[in-house]
C-alpha positions in Angstrom: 108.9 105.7 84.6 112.4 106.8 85.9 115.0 106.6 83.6 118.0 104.5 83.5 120.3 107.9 83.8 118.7 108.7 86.3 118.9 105.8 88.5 122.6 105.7 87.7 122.9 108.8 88.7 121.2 108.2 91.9 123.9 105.6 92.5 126.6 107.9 91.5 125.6 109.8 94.1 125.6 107.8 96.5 129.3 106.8 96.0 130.9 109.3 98.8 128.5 107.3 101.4 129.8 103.7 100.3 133.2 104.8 100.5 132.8 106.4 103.6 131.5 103.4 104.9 133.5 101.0 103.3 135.6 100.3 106.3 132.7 99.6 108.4 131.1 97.6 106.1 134.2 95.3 106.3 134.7 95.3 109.6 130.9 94.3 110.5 130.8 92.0 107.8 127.0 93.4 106.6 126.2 96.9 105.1 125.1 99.5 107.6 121.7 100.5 108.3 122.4 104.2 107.3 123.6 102.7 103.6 120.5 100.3 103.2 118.0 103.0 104.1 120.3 105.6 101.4 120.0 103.5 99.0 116.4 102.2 99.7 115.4 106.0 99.4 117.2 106.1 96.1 114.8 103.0 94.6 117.7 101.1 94.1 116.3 98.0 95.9 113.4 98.5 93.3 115.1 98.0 90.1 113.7 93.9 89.5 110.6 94.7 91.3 107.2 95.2 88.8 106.1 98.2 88.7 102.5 97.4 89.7 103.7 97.2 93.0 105.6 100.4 92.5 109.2 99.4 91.3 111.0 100.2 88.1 110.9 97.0 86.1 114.5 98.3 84.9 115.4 96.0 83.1 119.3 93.9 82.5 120.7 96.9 80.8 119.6 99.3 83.7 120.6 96.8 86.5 124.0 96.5 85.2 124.5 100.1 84.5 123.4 100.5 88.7 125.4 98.0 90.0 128.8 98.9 88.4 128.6 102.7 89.7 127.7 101.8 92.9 130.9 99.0 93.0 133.1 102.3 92.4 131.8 103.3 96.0 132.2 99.8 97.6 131.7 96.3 96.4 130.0 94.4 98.9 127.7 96.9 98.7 126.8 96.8 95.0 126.8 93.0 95.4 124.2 92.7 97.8 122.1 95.4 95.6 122.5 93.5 92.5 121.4 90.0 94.1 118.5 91.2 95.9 117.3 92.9 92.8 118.0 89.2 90.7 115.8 88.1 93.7 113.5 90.2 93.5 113.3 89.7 89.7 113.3 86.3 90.1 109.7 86.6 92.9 108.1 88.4 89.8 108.2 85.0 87.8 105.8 83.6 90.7 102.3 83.3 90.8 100.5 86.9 91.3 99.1 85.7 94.5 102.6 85.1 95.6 104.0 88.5 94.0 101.4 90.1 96.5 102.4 88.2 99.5 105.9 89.7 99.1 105.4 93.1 97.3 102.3 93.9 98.4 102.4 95.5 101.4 106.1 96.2 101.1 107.1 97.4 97.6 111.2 97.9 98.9 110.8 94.2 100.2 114.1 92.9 99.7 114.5 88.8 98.6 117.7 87.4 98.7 118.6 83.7 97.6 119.9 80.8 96.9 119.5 78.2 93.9 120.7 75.2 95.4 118.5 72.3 96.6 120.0 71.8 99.5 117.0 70.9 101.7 114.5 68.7 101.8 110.6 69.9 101.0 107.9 66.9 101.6 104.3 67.4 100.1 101.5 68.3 102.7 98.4 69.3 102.2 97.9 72.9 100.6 101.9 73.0 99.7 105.1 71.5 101.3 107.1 71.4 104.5 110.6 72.3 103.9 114.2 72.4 105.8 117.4 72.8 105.1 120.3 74.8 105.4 121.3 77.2 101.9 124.9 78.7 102.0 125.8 81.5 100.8 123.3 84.3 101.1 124.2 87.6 100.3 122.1 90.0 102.1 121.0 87.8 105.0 120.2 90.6 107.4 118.9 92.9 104.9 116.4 90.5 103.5 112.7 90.5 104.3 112.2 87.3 102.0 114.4 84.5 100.5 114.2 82.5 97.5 115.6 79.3 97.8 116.1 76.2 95.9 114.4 73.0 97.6 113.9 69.2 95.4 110.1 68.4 95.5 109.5 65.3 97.2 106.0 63.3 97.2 104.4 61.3 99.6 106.8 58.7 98.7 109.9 60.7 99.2 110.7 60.4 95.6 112.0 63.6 94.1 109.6 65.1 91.1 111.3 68.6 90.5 114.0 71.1 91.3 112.3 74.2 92.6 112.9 77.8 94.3 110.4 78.4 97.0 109.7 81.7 98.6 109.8 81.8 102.6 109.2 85.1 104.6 112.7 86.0 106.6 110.4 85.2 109.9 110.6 81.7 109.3 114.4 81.5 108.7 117.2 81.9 110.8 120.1 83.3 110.3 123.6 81.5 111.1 126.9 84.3 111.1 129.2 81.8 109.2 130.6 84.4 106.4 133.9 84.8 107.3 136.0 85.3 104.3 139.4 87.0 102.5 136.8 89.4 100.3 133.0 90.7 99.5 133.7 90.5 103.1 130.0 93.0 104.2 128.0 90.9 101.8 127.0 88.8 105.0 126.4 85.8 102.7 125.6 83.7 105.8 123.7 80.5 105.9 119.9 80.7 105.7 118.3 77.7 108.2 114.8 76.3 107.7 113.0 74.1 109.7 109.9 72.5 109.0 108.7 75.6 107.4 105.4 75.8 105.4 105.7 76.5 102.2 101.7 77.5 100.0 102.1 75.9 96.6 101.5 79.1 95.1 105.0 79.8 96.6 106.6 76.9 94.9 108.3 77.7 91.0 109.8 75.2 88.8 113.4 75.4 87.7 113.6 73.6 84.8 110.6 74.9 83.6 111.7 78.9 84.0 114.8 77.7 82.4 113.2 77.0 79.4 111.1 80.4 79.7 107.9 78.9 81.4 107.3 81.2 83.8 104.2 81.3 86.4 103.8 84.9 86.6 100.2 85.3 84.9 101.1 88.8 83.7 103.2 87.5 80.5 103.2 91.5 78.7 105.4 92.6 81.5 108.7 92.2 79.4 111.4 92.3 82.1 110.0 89.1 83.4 110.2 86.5 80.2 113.6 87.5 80.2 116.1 84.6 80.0 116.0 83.0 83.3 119.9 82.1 83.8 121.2 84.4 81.9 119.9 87.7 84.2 120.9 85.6 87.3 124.5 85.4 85.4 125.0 88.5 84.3 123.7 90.0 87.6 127.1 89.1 88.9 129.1 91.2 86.7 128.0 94.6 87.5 129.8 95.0 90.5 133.4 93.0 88.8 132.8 95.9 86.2 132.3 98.9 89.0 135.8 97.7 90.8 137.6 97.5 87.5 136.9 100.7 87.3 137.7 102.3 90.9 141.2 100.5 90.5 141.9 101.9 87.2 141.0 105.0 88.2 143.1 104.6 91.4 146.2 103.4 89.9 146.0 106.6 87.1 145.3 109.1 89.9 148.7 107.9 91.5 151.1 107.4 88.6 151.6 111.0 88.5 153.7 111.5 91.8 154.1 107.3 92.6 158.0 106.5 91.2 159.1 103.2 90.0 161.2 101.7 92.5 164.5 101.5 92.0 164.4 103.0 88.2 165.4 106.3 87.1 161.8 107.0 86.7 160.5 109.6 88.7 157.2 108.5 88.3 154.8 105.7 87.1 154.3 108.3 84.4 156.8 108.0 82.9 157.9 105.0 82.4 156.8 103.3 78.6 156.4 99.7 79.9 153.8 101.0 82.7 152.4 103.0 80.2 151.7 100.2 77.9 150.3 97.6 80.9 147.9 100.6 81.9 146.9 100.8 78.5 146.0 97.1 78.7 144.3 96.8 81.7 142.2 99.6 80.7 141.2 97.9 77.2 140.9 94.5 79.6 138.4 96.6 81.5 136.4 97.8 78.3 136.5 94.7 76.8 134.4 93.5 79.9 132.2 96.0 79.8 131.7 96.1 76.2 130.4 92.0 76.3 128.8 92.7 79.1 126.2 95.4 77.8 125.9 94.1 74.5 125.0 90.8 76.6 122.5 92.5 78.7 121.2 94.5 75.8 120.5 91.1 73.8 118.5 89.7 76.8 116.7 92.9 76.8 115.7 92.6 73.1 114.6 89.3 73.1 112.4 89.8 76.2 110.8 93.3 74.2 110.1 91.2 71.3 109.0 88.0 73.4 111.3 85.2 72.3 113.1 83.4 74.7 116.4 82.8 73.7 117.1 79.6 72.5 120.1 77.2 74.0 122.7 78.6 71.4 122.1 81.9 72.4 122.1 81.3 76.1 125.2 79.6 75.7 127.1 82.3 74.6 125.5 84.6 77.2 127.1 82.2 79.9 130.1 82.2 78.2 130.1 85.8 77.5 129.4 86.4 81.3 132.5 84.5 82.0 134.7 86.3 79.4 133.9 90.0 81.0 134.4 88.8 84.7 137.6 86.8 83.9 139.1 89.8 82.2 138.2 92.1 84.8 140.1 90.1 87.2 143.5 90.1 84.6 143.0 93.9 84.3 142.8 94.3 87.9 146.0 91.8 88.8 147.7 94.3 85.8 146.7 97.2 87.8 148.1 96.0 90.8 151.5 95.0 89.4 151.4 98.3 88.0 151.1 100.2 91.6 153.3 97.8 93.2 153.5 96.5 96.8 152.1 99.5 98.5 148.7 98.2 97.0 148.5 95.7 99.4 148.7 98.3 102.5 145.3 98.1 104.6 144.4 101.3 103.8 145.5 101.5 100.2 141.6 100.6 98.7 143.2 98.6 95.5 143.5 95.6 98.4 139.8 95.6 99.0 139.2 95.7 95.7 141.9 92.8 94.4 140.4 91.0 97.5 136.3 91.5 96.6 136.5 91.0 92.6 138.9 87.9 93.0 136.3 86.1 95.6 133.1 87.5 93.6 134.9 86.1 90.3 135.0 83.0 91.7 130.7 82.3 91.8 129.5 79.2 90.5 127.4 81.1 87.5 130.8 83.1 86.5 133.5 80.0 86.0 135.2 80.6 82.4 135.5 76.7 82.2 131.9 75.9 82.5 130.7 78.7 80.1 133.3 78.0 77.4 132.4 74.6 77.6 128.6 74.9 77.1 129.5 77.4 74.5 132.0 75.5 72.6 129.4 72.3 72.7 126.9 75.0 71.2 129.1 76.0 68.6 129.8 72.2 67.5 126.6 71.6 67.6 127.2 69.2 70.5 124.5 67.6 72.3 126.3 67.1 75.6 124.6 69.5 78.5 127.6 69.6 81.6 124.6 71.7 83.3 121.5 72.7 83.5 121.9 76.0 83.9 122.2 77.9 80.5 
């Protein structure tokens, strides 16, 4: 079993080649070919995959850990690594006989998704038919298989369930829509279906893995009876916590020779006021990163000791999750008040990386609102659910 160092040091590693193609990566709006093959050499694709089929079963802690060093090379990057490992993750809930359709000739397949039911799936015999059109997913052209969400219609067209299907990239098309401000080479494009068969042994309930009822008939495998939303949350902050720390890092390298404008300080140095905002974008930074791995570390625990978490718990992961991203994104902003107007120079990198976290931050699963909400309610001991997905 590799270690977690060690994978993190594989991604450490790797940082000089994201950087070096970070322009490119922008420019083409998807990651290179060169990077996806580096990094599949690394295993880093493999981190949610089971190890039966020869990935590392990491693990939330592990995946976290990966994600944020590679986001000090480049952020799309690190985005699309952590969601296909969350997909990945997510095709080892499945059926085994699915698990082997997508792993089993290809261990670095690589799933990317979508949960949203935006489709329509009718019941045929041996499964369903399903179309639709899912936006945004990251890793379009990377991605071997998908995971999206479809509603389960019967012969009626009456809708019985919410469900994530898994459908083999052949049988999807890819439209080039992502055209965005930032996590500009994530190349979270729309995903098109038509008419495509879907085996019921494909087919997995939603509300059902929320509430920890998974299909996967290999229930000792810890990793996967972890908590179903809150690993598809907390994927997301990985990379906020990985450009938190490339700005930081940026802005400290420069205040030695960058002066204040129009002060009588020399440099950023030396002046007490920027010395006190670094001082609190950096705690801003650890504070993020100090919720976020005692987050992942409780979903670890629970899954070792095989107890789901229960809704109060789950609550405050969501809200937790929300807490580290939104003060990554104030430590950031800090960071960038501290360097000043030159940050926003095309080649300065504190641009790409005001422009990725700020339109990562914004994700459905990350919104401080929601996940204060449904962790306030939890507190109270309110019985008023504003979402499924906690």
């Amino acid at each position: 079993m590799t270690s977690r160092d060690e994978l993190v040091a594989r991604a450490v590693a790797l940082q000089p080649l994201l950087r070096e193609h970070a322009a490119r990566t922008e420019t083409d709006r998807r990651v290179p070919e060169e990077v996806v093959e580096a990094i599949a050499r690394a295993g880093l694709f493999r981190l949610g995959t089971p190890r039966r089929y020869g990935g590392h079963e990491a693990g939330m802690r592990t995946l976290l850990e990966v994600s944020a060093a590679l986001a000090e090379g480049d952020g799309s990057i690190s985005w699309v690594v952590s969601l296909v490992n969350a997909c990945n993750w997510v095709a080892g809930l499945f059926p085994v006989r699915a698990q082997d359709d997508v792993f089993g000739a290809d261990p670095d397949a690589r799933v990317t998704g979508v949960l949203a039911p935006t489709a329509t799936a009718l019941a045929v015999d041996g499964g369903w038919r399903v179309s639709g059109r899912w936006y945004y997913n990251s890793g379009s052209w990377q991605s071997t298989w998908a995971v999206l969400g479809v509603p389960l219609a019967d012969a009626a067209g009456d809708v019985v369930d919410h469900a994530v299907v898994l459908i083999p990239r052949e049988d999807l098309k890819v439209e080039d829509t992502w055209f965005v401000a930032g996590m500009k080479g994530t190349a979270s494009n729309c995903l098109v279906a038509s008419e495509a068969f879907v085996p019921a042994h494909r087919v997995l309930s939603v509300p059902a893995a929320i509430a920890g009822e998974f299909a996967t008939e290999y229930k000792d495998e810890p990793f996967y009876r972890s908590g179903f939303v809150p690993v598809l949350a907390l994927t997301l902050v990985g990379p906020q916590l990985g450009l938190g720390r490339a700005a930081l890092d940026h802005v400290v390298a420069n205040a030695a020779r960058k002066p204040v404008a129009n002060t009588v300080h020399g440099t950023q140095a030396e002046s007490v006021a920027l010395q006190m905002k670094l001082a609190e974008a950096a705690l801003k930074i650890e504070t993020a990163r100090l919720h976020a791995e005692r987050t992942a570390d409780a979903i670890d625990r629970a899954a070792a000791l095989g107890r789901y978490p229960d809704l109060a718990d789950r609550a405050h992961f969501r809200a937790a999750t929300a807490w580290a991203v939104q003060n990554t994104l104030e430590a950031i902003g800090v960071l960038l008040d501290i360097h000043g107007a030159g940050a926003f120079a095309e080649a300065n990198p504190l641009q790409r990386i005001w422009r990725d976290a700020n339109t990562a931050g914004r994700h459905a699963l990350a919104a401080p609102a929601v996940g204060y909400e449904v962790y306030g309610k939890a507190l109270l001991g309110i019985d008023d659910t504003i979402t499924p997905l906690i």
